[in-house]
N, C-alpha and C positions, 0 to 999 in steps of 0.2 A: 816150630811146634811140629811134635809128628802124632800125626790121626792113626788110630787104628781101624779099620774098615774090614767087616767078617763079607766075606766069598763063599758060593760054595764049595771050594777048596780049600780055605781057609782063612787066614788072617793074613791082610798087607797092611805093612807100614808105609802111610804116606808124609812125605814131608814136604806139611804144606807151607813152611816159609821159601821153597823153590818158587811156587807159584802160586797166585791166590787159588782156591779153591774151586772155585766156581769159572776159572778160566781153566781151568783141568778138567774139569766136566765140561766145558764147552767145549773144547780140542778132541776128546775123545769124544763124544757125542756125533762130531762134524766127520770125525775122522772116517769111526765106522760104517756112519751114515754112506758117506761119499762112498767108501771100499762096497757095501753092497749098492752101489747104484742108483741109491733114490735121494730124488732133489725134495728140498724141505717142502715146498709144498706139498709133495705125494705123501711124503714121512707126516708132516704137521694132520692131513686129512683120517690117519688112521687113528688120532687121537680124537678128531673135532675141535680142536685148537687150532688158531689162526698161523698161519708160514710166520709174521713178524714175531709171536712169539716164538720158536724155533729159531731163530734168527738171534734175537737176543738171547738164550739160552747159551747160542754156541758163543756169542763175544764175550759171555761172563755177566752180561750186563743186566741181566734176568735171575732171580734168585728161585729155581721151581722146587716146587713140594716134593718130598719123599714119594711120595704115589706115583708122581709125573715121573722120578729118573726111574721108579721101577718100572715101570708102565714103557719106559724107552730100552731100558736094558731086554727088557723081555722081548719087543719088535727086534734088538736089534740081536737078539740071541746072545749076551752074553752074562754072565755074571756083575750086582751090581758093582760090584768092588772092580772092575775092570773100568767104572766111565771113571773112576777117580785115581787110575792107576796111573803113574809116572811113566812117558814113553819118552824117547828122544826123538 
């Protein structure tokens, strides 16, 4: 199945029979996270959401609302079409 996902650059296709979806979001969530330097804890308090939530987010194993990944794209500066984008 490929998702289309609007950026503000534009449209990406994502192909999420590679991986489920929400373990794509969790990898890049974690990913970003880590590259600017904050441990979940720090990252989870700028929401008022608990570190185990954050936690299950990055394993896939947490399904969060629209609001919540915008709300994460935004802290972590990117585009939301980037937590679901394909990296190797």
């Amino acid at each position: 199945m490929i998702l289309i996902v609007r950026g503000a650059t534009g449209n990406i296709a994502v192909d999420a029979t590679a991986m489920d979806v929400r373990q794509r979001l969790g990898q890049n969530i974690r990913r970003l996270r880590r590259a600017r330097g904050l441990a979940q804890e720090k990252f989870a308090l700028q929401f008022g959401i608990d570190r185990t939530y954050v936690s299950g987010i990055e394993r896939g194993a947490r399904n969060p609302t629209v609001t919540i990944v915008q709300r994460f794209a935004d802290a972590l500066e990117v585009p939301i079409a980037e937590l679901f984008a394909e990296h190797e």
